[in-house]
Legacy VTK file of the C-alpha trace (Angstrom):
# vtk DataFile Version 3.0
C-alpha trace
ASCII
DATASET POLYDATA
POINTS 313 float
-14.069 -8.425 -2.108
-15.046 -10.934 0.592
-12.482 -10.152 4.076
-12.061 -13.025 6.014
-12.472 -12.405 9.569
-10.889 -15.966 11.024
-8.787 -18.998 9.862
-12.239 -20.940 10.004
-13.941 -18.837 7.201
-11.434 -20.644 4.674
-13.689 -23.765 5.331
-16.721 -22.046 3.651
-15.400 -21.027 0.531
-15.985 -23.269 -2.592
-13.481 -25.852 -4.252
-9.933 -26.455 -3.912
-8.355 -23.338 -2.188
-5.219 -21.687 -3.653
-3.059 -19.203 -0.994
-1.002 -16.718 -2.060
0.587 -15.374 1.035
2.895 -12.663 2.257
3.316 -9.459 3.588
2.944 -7.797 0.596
3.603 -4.214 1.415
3.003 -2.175 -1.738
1.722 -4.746 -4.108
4.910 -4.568 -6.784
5.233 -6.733 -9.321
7.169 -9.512 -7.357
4.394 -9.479 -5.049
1.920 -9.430 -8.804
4.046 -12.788 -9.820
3.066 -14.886 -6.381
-0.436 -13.680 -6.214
-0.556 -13.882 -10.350
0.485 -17.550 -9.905
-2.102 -18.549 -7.696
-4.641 -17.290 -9.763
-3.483 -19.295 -12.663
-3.808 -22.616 -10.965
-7.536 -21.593 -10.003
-8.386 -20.570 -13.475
-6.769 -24.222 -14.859
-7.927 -26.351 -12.122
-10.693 -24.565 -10.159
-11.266 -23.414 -6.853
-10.875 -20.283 -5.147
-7.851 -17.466 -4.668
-6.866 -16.312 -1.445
-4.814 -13.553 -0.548
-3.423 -13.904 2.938
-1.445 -11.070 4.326
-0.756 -9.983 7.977
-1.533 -6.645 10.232
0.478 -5.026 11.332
3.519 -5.477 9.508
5.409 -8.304 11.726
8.491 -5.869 11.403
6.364 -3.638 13.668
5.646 -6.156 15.942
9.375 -7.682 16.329
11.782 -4.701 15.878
9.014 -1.389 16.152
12.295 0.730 16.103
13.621 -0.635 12.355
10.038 -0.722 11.109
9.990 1.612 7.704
6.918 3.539 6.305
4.280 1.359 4.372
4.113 1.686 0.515
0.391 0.456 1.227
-1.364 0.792 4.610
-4.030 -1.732 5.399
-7.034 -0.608 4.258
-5.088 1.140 0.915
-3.877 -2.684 0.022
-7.326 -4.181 -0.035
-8.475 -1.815 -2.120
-5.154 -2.205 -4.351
-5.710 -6.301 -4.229
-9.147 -5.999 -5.341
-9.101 -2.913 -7.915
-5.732 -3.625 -9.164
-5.216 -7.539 -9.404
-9.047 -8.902 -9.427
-8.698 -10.303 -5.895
-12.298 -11.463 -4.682
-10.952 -13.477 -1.379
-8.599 -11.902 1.747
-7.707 -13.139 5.300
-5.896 -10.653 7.146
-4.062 -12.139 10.027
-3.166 -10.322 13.151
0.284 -10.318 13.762
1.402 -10.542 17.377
3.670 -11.939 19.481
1.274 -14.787 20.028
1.787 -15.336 16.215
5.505 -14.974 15.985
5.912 -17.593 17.957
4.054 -19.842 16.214
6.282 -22.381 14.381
6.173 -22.554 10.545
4.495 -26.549 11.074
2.179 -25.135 13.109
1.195 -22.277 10.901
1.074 -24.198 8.136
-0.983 -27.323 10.324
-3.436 -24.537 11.069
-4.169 -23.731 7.315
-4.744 -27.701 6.431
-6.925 -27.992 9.477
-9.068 -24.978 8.996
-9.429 -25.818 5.018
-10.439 -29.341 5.700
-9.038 -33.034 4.105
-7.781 -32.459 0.375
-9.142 -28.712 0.206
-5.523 -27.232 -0.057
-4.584 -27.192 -2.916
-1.493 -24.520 -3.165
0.429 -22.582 -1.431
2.340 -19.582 -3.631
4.670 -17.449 -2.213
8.168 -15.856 -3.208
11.036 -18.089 -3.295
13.054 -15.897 -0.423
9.458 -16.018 1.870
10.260 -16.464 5.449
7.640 -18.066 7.827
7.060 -19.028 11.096
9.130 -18.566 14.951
12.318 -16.569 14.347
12.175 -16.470 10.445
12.875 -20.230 10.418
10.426 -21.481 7.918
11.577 -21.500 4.577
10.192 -22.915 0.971
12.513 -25.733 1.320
10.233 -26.763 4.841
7.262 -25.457 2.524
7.529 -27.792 -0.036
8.009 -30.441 2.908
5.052 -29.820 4.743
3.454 -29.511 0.983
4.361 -33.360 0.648
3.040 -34.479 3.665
-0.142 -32.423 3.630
-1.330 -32.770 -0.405
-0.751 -29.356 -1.586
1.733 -28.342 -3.832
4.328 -25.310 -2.446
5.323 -22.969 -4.838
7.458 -20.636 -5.159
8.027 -17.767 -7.137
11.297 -16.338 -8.405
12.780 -12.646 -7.535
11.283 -10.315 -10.165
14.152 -8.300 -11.474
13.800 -4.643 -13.165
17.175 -3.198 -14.400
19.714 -5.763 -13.240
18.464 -5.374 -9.537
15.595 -7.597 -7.443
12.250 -5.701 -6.847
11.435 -4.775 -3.173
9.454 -2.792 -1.213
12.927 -1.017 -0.032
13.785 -0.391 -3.202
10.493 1.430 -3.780
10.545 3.146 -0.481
14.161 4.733 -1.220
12.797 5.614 -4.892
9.974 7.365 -3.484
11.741 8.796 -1.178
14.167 10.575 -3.351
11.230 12.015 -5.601
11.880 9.267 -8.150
8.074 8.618 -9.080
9.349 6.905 -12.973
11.363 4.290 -11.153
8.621 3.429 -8.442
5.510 3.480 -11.522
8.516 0.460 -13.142
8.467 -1.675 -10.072
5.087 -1.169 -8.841
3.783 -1.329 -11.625
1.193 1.426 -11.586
1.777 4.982 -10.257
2.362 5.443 -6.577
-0.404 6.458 -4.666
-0.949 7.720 -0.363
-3.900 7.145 1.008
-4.929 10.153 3.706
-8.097 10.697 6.196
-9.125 14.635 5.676
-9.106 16.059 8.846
-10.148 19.418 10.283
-7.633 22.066 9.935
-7.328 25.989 10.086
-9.385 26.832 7.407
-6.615 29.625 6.335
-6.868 28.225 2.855
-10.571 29.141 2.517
-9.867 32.730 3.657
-6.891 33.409 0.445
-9.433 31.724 -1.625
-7.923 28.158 -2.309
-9.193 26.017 0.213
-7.490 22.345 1.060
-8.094 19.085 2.317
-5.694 18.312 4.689
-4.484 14.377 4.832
-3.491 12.194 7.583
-1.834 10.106 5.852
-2.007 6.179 6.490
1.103 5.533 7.550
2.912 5.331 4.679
6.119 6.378 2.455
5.891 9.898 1.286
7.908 11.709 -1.065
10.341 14.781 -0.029
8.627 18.069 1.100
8.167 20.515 -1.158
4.342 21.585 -3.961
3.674 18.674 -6.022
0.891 18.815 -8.858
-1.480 15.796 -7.907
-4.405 14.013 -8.382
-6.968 12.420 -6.111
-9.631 10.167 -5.853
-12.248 9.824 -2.917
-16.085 8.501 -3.135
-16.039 7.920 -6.168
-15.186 10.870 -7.611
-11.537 12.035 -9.234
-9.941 15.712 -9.208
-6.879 17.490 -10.356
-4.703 19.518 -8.009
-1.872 20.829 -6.184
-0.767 20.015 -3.052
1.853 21.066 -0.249
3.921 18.654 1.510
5.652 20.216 4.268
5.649 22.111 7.670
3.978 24.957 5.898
6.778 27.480 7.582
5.016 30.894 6.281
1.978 30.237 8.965
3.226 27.355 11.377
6.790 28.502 11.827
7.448 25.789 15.163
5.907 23.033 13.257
7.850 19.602 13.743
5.372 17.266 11.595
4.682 17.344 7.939
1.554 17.772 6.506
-0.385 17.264 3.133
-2.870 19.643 2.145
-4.629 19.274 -0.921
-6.204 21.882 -2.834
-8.767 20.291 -5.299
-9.328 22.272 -8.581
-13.139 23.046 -9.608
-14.349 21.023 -6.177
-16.958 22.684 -3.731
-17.779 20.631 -0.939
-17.539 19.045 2.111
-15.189 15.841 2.833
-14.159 16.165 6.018
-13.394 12.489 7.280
-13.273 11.102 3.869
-10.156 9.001 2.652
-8.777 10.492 -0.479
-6.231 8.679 -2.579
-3.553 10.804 -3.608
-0.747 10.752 -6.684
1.980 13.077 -6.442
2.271 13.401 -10.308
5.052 16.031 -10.696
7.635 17.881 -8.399
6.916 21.600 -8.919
9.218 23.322 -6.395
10.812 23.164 -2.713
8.729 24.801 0.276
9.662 27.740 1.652
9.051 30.811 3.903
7.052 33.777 2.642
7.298 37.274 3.583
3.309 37.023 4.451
-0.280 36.008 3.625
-0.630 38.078 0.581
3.555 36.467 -1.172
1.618 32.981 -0.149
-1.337 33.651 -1.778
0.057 34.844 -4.914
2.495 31.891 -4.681
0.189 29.845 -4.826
-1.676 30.854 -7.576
1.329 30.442 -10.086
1.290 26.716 -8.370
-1.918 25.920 -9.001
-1.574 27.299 -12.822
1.910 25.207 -13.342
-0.216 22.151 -11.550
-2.916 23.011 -13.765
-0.511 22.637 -17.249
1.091 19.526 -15.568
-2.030 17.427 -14.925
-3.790 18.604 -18.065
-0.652 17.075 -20.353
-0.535 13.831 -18.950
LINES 1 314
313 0 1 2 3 4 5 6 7 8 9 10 11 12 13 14 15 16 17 18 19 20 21 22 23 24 25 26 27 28 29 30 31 32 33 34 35 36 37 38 39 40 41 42 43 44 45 46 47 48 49 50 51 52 53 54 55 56 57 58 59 60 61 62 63 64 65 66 67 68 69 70 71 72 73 74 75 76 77 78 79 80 81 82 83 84 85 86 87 88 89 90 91 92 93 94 95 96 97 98 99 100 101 102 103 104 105 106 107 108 109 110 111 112 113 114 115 116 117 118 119 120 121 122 123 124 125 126 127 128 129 130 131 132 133 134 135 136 137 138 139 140 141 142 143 144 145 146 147 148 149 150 151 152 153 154 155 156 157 158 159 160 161 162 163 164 165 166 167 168 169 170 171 172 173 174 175 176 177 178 179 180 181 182 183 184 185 186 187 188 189 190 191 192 193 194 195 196 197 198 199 200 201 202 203 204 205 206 207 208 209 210 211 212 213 214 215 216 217 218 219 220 221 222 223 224 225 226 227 228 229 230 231 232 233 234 235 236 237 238 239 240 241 242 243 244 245 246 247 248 249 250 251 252 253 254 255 256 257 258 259 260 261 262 263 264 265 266 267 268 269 270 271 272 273 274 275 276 277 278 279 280 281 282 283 284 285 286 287 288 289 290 291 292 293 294 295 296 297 298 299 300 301 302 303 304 305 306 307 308 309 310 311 312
């Protein structure tokens, strides 16, 4: 996939240009339909897809306190948009305050000037899309500015699973909760964390099941507690078990969670590697052990139940 760098970039690429913007913070289905749509009209009429999507989340930007947990961090989207949907074009636009108080005219002045005359062809987005200084943009404006500058606005109606609109809160409370069957509906595709492996105590290597331990991008994770997982990194794909938690038996005054991975049949070294991560069934809650030895044999019923887990699916 080709990242744009700048607004002037979208001047290079070939034929009429079709934009498919939005946040698009976990790459459901809603956010499938807009992007979906714009690929259509290239396929019938030519010309190229763009995604365009903004960093950070503007939430983050205008109200850091409210600003939730991402169901896709940045660098876990582009590789969703391009392994998941096909996507061969993205500008990601820093989001500032610079930008927020851009008007929606001028944002959307910007696009037709950058793209040169008749170039735009579309712009897709969902129907309840908000643009521009204090949310004040709306399709209604879109479609306006689409009349006055050749390209035609669309936008795409609220995708509904089980009587009720599909949203990135929706999926964040879902996931939250340990509900992975509802997420996989509205997503999609399973739910997946992407996590740099990081240097940790080596303890696991000395009871003889040795983890990766994630720092994880940023984004939604389920409750704490041993998981059965699998994981992807360069190129490669394992089965495992994993702990999310404040791993209380040897860090009792720990106040963040962690996710350590332990990755069956893998030797090796990954340290500052990204693994991809599916929690693919709860297996129990954390909890203290009497000592290193309890852990240890703990864990080796987890890693057997994770084992019979992953194998069956």
């Amino acid at each position: 996939m080709k990242l744009l760098r700048d607004i002037s970039e979208l001047g290079t690429l070939p034929g009429a240009l079709h934009l498919a913007i939005g946040v698009f913070d976990g790459l459901h289905l809603g956010h499938q339909a807009v992007i979906g749509a714009a690929q259509l009209a290239a396929r019938e009429q030519g010309g190229t897809v763009v995604v365009v999507t903004f960093d950070p989340h503007p939430i983050e930007v205008l109200s850091p306190r409210h600003a939730p947990r991402l169901l896709s961090a940045p660098e876990h989207k582009l590789v969703l948009l391009e392994r998941e949907l096909g996507v061969r074009h993205c500008w990601v636009i820093p989001f500032d305050l610079d930008r927020a108080g851009q008007t929606g005219a001028e944002f959307i002045g910007g696009l037709l000037a950058a793209t040169g005359p008749g170039r735009l062809a579309g712009i897709y987005v969902g129907e309840q899309w908000r643009f521009g200084q204090n949310r004040s943009g709306d399709l209604a404006l879109l479609e306006t500015l689409g009349v006055t500058g050749g390209f035609v606005a669309v936008g795409l109606a609220t995708v509904e699973i089980e009587g009720a609109p599909v949203s990135s809160t929706r999926i964040r409370e879902a996931i939250g909760a340990g509900d992975f069957a509802v997420a996989k509906r509205l997503l999609g595709r399973d739910y997946t964390v992407y996590g740099t492996v990081v240097e940790g105590r080596r303890l696991g290597r000395t009871i003889g099941f040795p983890t990766a331990n994630l720092r994880v991008h940023r984004e939604q994770l389920p409750p704490t507690g041993v998981y059965a997982v699998r994981a992807t990194g360069r190129g490669d794909g394992w089965n495992g078990v994993a702990n999310l938690g404040y791993r209380p038996t040897v860090s009792g005054d720990a106040t963040e969670r962690l996710l350590e991975v332990h990755l069956f049949d893998f030797v090796g070294d990954i340290y500052g590697e990204v693994l991809e991560v599916e929690f693919v069934e709860f297996l129990r809650a954390e909890r203290k052990f009497a000592g290193v030895e309890e852990l240890k044999a703990q864990i080796a019923r987890d890693a057997g139940a994770a084992r019979a887990v992953v194998s069956g699916r």
